[in-house]
N, C-alpha and C positions, 0 to 999 in steps of 0.2 A: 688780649692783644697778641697779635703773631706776630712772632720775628723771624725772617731769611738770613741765615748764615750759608754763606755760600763760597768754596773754595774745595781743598782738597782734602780727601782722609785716606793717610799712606800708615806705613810700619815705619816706626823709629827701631833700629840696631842698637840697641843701644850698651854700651858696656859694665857687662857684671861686675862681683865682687872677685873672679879671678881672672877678668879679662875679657872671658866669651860675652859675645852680644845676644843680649834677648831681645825679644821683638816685642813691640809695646804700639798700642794705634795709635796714633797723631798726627801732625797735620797740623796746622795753624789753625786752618777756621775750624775741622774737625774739634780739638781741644777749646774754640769758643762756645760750640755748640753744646759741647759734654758740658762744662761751665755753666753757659742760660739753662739749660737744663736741670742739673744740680742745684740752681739757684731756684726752680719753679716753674719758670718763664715756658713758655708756649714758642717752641722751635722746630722748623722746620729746615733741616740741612739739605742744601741743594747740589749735588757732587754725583763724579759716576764713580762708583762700586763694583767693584768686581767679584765672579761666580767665584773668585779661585780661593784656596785655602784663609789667606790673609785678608780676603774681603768679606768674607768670613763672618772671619771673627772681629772684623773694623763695623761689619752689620751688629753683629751679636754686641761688642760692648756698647754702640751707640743706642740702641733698645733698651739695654739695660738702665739708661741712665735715663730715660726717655723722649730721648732727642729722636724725633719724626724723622720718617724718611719719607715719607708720601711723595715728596715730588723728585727723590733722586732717582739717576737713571743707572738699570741694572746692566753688568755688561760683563760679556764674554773674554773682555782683555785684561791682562796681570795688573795688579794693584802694583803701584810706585813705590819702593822702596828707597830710607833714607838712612844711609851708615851714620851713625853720630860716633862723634872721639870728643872729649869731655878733655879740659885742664885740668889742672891742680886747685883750682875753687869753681871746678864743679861747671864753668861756664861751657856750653856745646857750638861746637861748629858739624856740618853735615857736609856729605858726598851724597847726590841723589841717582836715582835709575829711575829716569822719568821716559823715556821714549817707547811710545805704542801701548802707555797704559789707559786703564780707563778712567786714573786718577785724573787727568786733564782732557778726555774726551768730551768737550764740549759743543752743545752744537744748538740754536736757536729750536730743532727739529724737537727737541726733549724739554729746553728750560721753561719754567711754568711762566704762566701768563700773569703781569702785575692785576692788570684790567679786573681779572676775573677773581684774583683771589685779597688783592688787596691787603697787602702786607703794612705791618707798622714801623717795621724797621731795616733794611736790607746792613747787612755786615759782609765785607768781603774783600779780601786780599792775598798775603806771599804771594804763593809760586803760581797760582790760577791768575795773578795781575798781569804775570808778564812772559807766560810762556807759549808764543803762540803756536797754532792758530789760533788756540783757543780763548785765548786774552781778549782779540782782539774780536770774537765772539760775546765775548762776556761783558766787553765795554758797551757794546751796539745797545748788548738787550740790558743793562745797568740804569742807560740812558731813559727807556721807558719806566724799566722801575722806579726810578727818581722824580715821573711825576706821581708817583704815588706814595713815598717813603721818603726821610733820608737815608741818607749812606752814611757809612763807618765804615771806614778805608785804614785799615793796615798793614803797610805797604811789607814789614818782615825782612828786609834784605835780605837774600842769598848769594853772594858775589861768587857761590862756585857752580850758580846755575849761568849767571847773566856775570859775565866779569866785564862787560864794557860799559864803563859809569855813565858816560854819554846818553849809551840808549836805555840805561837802568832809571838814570833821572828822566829822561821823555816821559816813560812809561810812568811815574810815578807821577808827574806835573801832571797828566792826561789823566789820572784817576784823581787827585787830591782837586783838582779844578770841579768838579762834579760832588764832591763829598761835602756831605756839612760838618763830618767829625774826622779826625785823623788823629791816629793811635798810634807814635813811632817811637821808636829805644833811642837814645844818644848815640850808642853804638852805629845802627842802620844813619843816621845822619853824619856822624862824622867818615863814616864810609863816601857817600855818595855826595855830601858838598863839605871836604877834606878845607881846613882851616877855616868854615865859616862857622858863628854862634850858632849854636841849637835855638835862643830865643830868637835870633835873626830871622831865621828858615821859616819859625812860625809864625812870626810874625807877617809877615811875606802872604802866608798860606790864609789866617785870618782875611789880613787887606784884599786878596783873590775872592773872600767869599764864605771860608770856613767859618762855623761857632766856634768850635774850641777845637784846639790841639792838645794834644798830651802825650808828654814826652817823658817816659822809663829811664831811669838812669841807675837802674839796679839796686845796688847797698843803698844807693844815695838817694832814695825815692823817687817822687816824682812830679812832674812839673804842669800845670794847666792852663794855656794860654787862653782868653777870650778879648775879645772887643774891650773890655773894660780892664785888660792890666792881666795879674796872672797871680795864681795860690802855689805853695810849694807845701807836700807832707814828706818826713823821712821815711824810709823805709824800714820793713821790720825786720826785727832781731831775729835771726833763727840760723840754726845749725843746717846748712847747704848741702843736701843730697847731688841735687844738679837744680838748672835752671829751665830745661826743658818743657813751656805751656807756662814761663810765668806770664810773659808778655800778653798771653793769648787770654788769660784770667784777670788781668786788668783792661782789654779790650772789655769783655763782658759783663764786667763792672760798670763801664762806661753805659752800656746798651742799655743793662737793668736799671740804669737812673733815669736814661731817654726814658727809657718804657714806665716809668714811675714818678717821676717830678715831671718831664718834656725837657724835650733839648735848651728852650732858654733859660729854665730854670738854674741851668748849671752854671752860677755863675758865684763868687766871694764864698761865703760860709759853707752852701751847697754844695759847690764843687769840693771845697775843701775837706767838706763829708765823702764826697763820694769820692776822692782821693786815698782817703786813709782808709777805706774799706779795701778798693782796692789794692795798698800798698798790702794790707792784712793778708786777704787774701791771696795773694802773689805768692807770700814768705808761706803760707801755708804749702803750695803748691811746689814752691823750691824746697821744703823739709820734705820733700817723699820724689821716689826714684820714679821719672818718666813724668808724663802731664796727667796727673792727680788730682785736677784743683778741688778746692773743698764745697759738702753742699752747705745748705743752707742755714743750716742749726746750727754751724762749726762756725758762720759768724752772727750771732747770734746777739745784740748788744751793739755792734759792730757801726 
């Protein structure tokens, strides 16, 4: 079974042990696809890549791990860059340099055809959901794909790309309407609908349409809504390098159950299984510097 992850793969800046930032690949869906990959799964990353030094080597590690490119498109314009600054536990906020790259060169003329290739799962969100033109590229042809897949939408808030919550929430009601899964932090919701519950929101999202929701609440684990009520696992113990790709390793946890039980199977024990793998894996992924996540013998039991 093939899976579509589709979205962006830029360089994380991220900050050494004496300050200086090193550069590290990532990207939201980039780090799902590294992740289904790692895990086994049969992925196909769909993004534009750039000739330039940093696209590189965004090619070179996504090979290595053997996440396909066959249908990304190669391009002549600079790979997006994204400065991260890290707290005191490790948590990351970004500044981006997104304009004129090929990270969001998006265009119908390039993205592959559902019809013909017949995908079993499409995954896609951050910054390719809502930076247009190209968003609103990737909604049009999402639309086709969805009658051949569902969708796993994570919506990743970036409030220093889009600071206007108004058209941040548009954007996100407009994708999550179409998804059968949604994969969002507590954080990303208490940003964009400020004083309302996080089981509110998903709740909400279910009654629209969705199977499950599932909502990351960090330390505190995390949360799986369905049709029939909702499972909660704690998160795992582990010493916090940073957080950067944990979100993005619990999305693809999600995927590999679609792609292994089917989306309605995730429901009471099941989900709660694939809960705590997730959570597992997450912590694995926050113990090492930059989006890491672990393959597949690391959970192994799990």
């Amino acid at each position: 079974m093939t899976i579509w992850v589709c979205g962006e793969v830029l360089i994380d800046l991220i900050p050494g042990a004496d300050g200086v930032r090193v550069g590290h690949v990532g990207g939201g869906p980039a780090n799902t696809a590294k992740t289904l990959a790692r895990l086994g799964q049969d992925v196909q990353f769909i993004a534009g890549i750039s000739t330039d030094v940093d696209g590189v080597a965004a090619r070179k590690e996504l090979l290595e791990d053997e996440v396909k490119l066959d249908l990304a498109l190669t391009s002549d314009k600079p790979t997006c860059l994204a400065i991260v600054s890290l707290d005191r536990n490790g948590s990351a906020s970004y500044e981006f340099k997104i304009a004129g790259t090929a990270t969001f060169d998006f265009s119908l003329d390039w993205l592959p055809d559902a019809s013909r290739y017949k995908p079993n799962v499409l995954h896609i969100g951050t910054l390719a959901t809502v930076i247009a033109p190209g968003a609103d590229v990737l909604y049009d042809w999402a639309l086709r794909v969805a009658e051949f897949a569902p969708i796993v939408f994570d919506p990743n808030i970036r409030p220093a790309v889009l600071a206007d919550r108004d058209l941040y929430e548009a954007a996100v009601e407009k994708w999550a309407a179409i998804s059968s899964v949604i994969k969002v932090s507590d954080d990303d919701l208490a940003w964009l609908y400020p004083g309302q519950n996080y089981a509110d929101v998903a709740a909400c999202w279910i009654n629209d349409g969705a199977a499950l929701v599932v909502v990351t609440r960090g330390s505190q684990g995390i949360v799986g809504f369905t049709s029939e009520g909702f499972v909660q696992v704690e998160g795992a113990k582990i010493t916090v390098a940073d957080t950067v790709g944990a979100g993005d390793t619990v999305g693809a946890i999600i995927v590999e159950a679609m792609i292994e039980k089917g989306i309605l199977a995730l429901t009471g024990d099941v989900l709660r299984a694939t809960l705590h793998r997730a959570a597992v894996a997450a912590g694995i992924t926050c113990s090492r510097k930059g989006a890491q996540p672990p393959y597949k013998h690391e959970l192994k039991g799990v």
